[in-house]
PDB file of the backbone (N, CA, C, O) and the ligand in Angstrom, with CONECT records:
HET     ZN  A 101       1
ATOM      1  N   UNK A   1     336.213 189.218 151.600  1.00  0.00           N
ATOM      2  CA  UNK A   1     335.227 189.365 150.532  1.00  0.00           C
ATOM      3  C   UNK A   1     333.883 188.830 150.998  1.00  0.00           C
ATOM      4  O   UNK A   1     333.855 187.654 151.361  1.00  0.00           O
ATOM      5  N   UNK A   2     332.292 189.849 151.048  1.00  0.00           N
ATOM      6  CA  UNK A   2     331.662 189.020 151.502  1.00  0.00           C
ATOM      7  C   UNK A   2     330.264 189.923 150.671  1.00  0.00           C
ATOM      8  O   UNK A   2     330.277 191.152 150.593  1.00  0.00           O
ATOM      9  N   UNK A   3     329.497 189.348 150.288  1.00  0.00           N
ATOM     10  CA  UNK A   3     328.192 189.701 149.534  1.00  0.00           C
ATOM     11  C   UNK A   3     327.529 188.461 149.890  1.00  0.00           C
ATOM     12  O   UNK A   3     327.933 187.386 149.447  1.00  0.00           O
ATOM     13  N   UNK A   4     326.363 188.572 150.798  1.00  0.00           N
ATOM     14  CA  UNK A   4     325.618 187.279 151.502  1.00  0.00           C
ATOM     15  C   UNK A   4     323.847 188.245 151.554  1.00  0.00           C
ATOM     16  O   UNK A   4     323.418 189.289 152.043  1.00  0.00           O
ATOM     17  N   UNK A   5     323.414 187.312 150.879  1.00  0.00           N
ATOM     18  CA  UNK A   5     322.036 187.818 151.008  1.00  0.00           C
ATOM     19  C   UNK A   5     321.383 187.587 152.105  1.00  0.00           C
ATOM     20  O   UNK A   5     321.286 186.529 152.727  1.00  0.00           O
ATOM     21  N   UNK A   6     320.739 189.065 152.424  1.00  0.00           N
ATOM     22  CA  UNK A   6     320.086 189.132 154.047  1.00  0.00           C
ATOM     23  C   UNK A   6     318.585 188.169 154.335  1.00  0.00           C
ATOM     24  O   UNK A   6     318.044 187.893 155.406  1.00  0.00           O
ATOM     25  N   UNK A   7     318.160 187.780 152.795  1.00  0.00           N
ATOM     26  CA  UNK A   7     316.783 187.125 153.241  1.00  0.00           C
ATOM     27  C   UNK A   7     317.279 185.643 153.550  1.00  0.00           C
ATOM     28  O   UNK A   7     316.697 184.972 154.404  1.00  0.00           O
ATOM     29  N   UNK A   8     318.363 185.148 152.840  1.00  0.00           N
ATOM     30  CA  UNK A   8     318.517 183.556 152.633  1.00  0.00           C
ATOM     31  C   UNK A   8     319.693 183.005 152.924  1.00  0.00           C
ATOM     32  O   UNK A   8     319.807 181.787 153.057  1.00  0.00           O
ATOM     33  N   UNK A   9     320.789 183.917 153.066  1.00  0.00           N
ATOM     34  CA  UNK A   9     322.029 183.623 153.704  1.00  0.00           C
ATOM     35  C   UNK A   9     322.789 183.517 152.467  1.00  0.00           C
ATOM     36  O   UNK A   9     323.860 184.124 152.440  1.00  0.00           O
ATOM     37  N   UNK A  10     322.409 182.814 151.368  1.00  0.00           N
ATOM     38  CA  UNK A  10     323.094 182.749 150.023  1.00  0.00           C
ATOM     39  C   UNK A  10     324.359 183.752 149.771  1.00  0.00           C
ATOM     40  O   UNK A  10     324.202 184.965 149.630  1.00  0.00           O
ATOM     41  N   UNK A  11     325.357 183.244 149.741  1.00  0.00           N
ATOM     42  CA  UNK A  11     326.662 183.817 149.337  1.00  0.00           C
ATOM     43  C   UNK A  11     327.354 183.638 148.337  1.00  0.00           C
ATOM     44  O   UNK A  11     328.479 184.136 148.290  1.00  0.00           O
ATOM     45  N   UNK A  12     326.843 182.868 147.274  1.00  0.00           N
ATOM     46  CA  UNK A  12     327.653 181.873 145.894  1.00  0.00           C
ATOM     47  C   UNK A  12     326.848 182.561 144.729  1.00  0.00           C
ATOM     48  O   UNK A  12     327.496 183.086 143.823  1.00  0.00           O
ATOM     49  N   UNK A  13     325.921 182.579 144.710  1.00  0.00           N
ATOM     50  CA  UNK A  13     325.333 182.662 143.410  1.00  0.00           C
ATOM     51  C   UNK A  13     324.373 184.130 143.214  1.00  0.00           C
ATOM     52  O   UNK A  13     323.355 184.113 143.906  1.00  0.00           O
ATOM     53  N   UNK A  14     324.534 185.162 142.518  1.00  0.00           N
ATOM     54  CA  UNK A  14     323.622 186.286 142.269  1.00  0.00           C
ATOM     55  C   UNK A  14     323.591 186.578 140.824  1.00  0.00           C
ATOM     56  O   UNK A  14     324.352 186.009 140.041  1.00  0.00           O
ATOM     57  N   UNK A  15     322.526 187.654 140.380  1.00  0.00           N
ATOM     58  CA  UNK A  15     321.638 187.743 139.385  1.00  0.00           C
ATOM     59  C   UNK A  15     322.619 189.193 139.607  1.00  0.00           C
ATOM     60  O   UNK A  15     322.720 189.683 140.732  1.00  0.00           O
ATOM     61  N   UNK A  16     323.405 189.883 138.255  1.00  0.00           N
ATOM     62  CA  UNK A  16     323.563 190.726 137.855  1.00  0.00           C
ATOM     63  C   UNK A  16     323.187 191.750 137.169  1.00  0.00           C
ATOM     64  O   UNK A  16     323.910 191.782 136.173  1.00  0.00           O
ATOM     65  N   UNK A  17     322.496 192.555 137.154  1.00  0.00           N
ATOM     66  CA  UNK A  17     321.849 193.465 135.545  1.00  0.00           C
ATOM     67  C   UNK A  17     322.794 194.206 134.977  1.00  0.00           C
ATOM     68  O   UNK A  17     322.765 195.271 135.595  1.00  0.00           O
ATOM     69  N   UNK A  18     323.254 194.236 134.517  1.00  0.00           N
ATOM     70  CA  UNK A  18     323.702 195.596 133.874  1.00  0.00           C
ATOM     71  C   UNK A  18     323.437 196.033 132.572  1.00  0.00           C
ATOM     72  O   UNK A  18     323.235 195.232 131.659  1.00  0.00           O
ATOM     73  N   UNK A  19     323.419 197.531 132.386  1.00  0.00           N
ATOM     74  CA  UNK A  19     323.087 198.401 131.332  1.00  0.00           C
ATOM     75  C   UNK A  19     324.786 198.959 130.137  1.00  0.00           C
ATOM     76  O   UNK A  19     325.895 199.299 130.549  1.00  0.00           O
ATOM     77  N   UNK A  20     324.429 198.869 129.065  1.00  0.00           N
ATOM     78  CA  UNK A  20     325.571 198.973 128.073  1.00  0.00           C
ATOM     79  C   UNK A  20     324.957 199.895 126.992  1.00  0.00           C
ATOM     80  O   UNK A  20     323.847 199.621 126.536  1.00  0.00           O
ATOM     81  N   UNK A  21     325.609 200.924 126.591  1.00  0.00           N
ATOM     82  CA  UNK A  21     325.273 202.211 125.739  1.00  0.00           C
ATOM     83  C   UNK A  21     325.899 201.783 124.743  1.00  0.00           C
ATOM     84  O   UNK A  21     326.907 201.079 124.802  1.00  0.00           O
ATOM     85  N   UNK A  22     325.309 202.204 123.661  1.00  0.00           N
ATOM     86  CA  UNK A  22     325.833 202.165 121.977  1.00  0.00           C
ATOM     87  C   UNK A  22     325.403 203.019 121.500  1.00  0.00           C
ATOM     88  O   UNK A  22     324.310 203.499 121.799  1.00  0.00           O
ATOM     89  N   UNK A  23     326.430 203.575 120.318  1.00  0.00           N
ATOM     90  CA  UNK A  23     326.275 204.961 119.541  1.00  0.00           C
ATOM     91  C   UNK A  23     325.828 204.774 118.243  1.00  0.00           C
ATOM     92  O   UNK A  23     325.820 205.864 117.670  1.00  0.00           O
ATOM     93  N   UNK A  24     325.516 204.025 117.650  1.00  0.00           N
ATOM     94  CA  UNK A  24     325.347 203.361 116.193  1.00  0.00           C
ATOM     95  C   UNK A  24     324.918 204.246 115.788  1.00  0.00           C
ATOM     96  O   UNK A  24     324.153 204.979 116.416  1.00  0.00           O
ATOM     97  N   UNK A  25     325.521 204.536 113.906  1.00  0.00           N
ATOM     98  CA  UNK A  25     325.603 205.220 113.245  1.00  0.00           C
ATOM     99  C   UNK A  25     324.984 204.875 112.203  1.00  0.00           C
ATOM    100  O   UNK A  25     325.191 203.662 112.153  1.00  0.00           O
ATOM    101  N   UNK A  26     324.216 205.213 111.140  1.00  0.00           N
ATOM    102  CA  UNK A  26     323.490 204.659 110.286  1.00  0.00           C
ATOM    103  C   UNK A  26     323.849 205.434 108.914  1.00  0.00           C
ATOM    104  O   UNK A  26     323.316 206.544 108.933  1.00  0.00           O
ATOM    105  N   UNK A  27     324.448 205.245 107.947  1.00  0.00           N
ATOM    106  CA  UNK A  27     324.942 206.271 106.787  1.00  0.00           C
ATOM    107  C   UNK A  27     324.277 204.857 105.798  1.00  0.00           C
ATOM    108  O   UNK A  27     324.686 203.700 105.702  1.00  0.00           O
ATOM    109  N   UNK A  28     323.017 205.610 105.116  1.00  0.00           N
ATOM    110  CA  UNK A  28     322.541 204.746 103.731  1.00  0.00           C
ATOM    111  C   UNK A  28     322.534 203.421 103.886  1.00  0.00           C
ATOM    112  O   UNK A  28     322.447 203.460 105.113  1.00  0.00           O
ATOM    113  N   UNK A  29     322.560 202.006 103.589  1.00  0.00           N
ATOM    114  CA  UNK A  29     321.994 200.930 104.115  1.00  0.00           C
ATOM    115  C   UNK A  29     323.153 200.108 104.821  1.00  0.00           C
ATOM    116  O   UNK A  29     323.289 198.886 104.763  1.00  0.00           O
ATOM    117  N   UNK A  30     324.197 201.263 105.693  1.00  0.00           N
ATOM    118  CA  UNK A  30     325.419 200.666 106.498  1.00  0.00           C
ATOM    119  C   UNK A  30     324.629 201.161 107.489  1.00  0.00           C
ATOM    120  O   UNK A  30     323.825 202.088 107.585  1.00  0.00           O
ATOM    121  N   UNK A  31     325.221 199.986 108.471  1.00  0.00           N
ATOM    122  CA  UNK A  31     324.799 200.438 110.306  1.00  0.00           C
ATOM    123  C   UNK A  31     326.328 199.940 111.042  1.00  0.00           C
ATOM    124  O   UNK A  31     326.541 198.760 111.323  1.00  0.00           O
ATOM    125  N   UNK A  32     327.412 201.140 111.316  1.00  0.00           N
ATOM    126  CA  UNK A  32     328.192 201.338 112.235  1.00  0.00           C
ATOM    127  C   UNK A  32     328.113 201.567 113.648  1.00  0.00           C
ATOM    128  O   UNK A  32     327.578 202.580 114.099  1.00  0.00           O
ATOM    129  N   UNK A  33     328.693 200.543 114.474  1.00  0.00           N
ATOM    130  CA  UNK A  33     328.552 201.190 115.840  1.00  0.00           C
ATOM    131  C   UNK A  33     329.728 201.822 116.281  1.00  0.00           C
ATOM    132  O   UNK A  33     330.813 201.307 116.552  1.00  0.00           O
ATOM    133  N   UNK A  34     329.463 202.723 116.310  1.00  0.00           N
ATOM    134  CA  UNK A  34     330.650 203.902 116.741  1.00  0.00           C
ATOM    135  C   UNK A  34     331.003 204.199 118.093  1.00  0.00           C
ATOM    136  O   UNK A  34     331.916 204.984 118.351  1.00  0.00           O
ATOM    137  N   UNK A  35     330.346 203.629 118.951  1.00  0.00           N
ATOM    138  CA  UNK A  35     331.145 203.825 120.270  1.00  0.00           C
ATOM    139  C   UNK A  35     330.102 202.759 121.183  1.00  0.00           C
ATOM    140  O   UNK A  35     328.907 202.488 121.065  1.00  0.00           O
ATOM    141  N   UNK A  36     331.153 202.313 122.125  1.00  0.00           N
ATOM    142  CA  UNK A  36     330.396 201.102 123.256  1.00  0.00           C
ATOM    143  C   UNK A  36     331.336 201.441 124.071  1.00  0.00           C
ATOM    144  O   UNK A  36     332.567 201.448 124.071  1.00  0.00           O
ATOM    145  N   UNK A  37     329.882 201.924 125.273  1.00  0.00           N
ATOM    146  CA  UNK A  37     330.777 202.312 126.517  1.00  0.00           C
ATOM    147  C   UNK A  37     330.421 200.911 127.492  1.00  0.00           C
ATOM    148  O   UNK A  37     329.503 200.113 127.303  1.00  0.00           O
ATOM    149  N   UNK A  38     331.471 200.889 128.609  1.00  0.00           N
ATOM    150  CA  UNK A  38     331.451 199.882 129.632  1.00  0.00           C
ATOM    151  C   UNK A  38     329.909 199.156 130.217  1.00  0.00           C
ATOM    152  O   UNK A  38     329.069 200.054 130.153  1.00  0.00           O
ATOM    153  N   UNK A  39     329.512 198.355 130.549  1.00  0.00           N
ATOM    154  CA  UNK A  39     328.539 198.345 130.867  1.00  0.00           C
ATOM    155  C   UNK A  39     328.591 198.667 131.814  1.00  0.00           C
ATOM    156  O   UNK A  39     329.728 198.589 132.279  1.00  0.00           O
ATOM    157  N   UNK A  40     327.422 199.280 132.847  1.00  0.00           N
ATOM    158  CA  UNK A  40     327.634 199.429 134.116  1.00  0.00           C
ATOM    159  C   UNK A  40     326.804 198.359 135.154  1.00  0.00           C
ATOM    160  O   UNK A  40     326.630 197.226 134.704  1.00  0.00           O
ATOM    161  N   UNK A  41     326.415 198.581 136.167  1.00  0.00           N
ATOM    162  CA  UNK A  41     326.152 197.883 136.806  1.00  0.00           C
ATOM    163  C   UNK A  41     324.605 198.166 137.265  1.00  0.00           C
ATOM    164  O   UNK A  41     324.713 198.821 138.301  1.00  0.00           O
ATOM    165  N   UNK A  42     323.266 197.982 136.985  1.00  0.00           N
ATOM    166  CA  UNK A  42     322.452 198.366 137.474  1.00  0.00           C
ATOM    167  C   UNK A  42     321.155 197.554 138.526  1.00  0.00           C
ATOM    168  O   UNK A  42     320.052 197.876 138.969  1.00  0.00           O
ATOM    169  N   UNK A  43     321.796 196.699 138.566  1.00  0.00           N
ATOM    170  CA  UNK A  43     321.130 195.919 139.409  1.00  0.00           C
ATOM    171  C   UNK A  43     321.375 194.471 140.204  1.00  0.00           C
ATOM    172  O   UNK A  43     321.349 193.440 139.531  1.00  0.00           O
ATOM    173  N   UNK A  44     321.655 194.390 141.887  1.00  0.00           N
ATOM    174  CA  UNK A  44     322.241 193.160 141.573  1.00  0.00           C
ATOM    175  C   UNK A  44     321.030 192.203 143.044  1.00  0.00           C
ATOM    176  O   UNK A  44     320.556 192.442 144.155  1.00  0.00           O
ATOM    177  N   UNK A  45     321.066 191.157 142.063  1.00  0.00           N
ATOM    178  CA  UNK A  45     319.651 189.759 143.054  1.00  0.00           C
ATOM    179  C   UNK A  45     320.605 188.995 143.535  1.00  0.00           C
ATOM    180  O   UNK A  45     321.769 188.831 143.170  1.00  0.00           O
ATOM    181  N   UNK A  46     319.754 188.374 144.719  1.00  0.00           N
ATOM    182  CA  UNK A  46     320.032 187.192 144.730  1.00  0.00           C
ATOM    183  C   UNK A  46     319.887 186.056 143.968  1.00  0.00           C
ATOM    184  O   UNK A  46     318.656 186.025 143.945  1.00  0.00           O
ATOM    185  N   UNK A  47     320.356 184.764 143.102  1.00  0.00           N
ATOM    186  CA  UNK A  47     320.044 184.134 142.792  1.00  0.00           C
ATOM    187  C   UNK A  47     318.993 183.297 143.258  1.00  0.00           C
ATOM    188  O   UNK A  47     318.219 182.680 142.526  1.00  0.00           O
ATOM    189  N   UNK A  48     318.992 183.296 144.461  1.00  0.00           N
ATOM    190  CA  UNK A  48     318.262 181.958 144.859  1.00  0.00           C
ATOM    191  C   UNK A  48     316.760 182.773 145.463  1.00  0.00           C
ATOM    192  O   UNK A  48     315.789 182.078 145.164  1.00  0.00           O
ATOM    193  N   UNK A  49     316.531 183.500 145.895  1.00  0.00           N
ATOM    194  CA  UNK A  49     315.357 184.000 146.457  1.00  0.00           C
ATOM    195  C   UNK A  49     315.038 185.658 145.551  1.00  0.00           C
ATOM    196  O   UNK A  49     314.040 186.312 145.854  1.00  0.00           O
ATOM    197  N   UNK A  50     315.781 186.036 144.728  1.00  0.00           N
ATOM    198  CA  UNK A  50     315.161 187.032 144.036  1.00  0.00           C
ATOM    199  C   UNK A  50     315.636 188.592 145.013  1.00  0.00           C
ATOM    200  O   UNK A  50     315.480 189.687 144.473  1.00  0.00           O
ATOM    201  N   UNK A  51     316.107 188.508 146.202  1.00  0.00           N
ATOM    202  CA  UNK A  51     316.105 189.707 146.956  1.00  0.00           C
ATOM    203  C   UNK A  51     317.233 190.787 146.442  1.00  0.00           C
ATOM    204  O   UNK A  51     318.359 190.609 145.977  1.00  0.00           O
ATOM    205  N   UNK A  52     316.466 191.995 146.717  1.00  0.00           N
ATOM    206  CA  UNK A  52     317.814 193.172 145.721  1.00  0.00           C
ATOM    207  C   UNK A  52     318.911 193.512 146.833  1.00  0.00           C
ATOM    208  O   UNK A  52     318.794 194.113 147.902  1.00  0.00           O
ATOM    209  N   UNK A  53     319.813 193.032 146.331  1.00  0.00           N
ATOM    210  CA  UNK A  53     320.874 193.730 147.002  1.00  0.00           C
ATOM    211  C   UNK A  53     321.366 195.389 146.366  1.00  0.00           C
ATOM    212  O   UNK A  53     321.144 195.992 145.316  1.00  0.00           O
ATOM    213  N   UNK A  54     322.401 195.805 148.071  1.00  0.00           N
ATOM    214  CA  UNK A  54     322.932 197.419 147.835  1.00  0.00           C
ATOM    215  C   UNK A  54     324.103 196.630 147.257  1.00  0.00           C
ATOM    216  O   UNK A  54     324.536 195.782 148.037  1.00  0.00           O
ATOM    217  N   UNK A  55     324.775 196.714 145.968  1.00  0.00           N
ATOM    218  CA  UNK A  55     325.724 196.294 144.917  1.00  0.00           C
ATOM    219  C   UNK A  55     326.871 197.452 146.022  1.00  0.00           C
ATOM    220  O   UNK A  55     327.904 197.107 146.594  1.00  0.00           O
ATOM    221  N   UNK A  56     326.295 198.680 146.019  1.00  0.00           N
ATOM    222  CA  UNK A  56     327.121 200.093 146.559  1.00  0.00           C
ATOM    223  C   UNK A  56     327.755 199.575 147.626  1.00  0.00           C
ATOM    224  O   UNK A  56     328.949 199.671 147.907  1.00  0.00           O
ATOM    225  N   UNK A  57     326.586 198.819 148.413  1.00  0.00           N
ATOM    226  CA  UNK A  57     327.473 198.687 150.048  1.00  0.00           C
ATOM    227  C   UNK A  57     328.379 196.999 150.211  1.00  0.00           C
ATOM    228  O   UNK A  57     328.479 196.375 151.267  1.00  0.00           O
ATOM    229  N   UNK A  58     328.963 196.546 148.804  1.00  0.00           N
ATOM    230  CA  UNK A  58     329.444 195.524 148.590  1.00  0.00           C
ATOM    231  C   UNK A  58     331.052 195.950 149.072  1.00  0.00           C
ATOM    232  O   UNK A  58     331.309 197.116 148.775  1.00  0.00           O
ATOM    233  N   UNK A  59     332.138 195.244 149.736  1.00  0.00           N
ATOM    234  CA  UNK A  59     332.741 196.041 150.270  1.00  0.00           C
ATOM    235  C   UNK A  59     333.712 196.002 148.571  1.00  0.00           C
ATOM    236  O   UNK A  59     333.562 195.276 147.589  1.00  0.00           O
ATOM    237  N   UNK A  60     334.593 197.022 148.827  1.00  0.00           N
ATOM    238  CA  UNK A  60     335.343 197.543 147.281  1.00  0.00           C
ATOM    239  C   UNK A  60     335.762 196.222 146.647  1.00  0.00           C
ATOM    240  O   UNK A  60     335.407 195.718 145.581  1.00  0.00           O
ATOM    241  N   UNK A  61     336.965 195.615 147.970  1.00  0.00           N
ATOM    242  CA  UNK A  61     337.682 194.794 146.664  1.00  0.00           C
ATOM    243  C   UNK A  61     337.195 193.074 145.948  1.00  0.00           C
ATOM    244  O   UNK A  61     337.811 192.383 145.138  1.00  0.00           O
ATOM    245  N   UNK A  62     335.976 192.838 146.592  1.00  0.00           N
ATOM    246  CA  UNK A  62     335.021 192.421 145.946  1.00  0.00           C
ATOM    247  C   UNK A  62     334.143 192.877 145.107  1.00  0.00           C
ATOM    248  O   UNK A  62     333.426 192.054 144.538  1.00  0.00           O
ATOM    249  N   UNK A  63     333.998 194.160 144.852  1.00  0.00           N
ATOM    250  CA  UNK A  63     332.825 195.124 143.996  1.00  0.00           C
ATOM    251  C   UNK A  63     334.008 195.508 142.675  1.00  0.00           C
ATOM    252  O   UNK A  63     333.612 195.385 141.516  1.00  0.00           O
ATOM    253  N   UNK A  64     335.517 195.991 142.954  1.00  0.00           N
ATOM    254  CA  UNK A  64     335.769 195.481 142.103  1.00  0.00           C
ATOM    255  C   UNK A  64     336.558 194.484 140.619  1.00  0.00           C
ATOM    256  O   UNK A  64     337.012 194.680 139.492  1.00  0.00           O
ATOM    257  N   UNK A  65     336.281 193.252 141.702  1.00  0.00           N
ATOM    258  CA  UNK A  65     336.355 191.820 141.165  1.00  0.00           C
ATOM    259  C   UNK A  65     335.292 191.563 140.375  1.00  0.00           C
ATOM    260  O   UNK A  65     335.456 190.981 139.302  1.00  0.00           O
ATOM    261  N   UNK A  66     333.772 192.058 140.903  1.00  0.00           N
ATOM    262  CA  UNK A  66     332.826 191.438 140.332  1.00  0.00           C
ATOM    263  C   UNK A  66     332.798 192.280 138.871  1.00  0.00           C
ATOM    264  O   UNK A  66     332.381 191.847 137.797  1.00  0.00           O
ATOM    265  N   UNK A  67     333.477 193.870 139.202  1.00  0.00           N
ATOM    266  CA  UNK A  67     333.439 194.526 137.545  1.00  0.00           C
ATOM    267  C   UNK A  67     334.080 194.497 136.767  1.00  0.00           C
ATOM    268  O   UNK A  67     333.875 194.966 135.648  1.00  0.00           O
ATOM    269  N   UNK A  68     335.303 193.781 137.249  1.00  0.00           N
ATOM    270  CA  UNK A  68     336.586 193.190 136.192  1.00  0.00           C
ATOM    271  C   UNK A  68     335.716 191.873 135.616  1.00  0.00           C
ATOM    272  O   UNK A  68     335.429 191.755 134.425  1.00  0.00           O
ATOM    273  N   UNK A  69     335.390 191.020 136.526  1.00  0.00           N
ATOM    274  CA  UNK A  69     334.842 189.955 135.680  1.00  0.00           C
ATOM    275  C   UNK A  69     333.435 190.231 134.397  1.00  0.00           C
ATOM    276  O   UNK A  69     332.846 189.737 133.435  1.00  0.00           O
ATOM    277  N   UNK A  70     333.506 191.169 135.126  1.00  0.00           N
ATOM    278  CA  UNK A  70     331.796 191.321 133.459  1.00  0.00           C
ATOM    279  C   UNK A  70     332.364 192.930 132.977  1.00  0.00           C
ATOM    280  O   UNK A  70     331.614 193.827 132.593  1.00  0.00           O
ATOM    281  N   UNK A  71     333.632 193.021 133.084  1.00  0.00           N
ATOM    282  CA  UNK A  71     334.162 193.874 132.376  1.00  0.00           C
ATOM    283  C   UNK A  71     333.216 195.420 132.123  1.00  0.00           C
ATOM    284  O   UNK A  71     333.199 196.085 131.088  1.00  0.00           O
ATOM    285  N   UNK A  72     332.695 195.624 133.032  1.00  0.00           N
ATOM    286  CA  UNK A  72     332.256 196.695 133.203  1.00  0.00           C
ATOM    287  C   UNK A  72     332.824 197.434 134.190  1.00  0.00           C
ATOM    288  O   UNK A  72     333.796 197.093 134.863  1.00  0.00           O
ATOM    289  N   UNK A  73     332.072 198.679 134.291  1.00  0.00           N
ATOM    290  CA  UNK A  73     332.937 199.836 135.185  1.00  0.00           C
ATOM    291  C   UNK A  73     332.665 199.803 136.923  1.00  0.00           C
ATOM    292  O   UNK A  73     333.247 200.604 137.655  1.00  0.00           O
TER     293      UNK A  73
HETATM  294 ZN    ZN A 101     318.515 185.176 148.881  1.00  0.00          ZN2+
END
């Protein structure tokens, strides 16, 4: 398992983004959310120096560990 940032060496700690869709439904002064899809994954930093990592070229069975843990896809 290895995700190590190329500017700082940092291997412990990164900045995740991810994006999450909602369908919310609005019928008269109710607001239903009717569907929530997975979040996905859209961006991933280093913590410590800010640099963007390729999330893509993370090798799999660390890439996905990191999407089981934030329960996205
Ligand atoms: Zn860094």
């Amino acid at each position: 398992m290895t995700l190590t940032c190329p500017n700082c060496g940092n291997a412990r700690s990164f900045l995740i983004k991810t994006l999450q869709m909602h369908v919310v439904q609005i019928q008269g002064d109710r607001v239903d959310v009717a569907e929530e899809g997975r979040p996905g994954i859209i961006e991933c930093l280093c913590d410590e120096c800010d640099t963007t990592l390729a999330f893509d070229e993370v090798d799999d069975a660390l890439r996905k560990e990191i999407l089981l843990a934030l329960g996205a896809r």
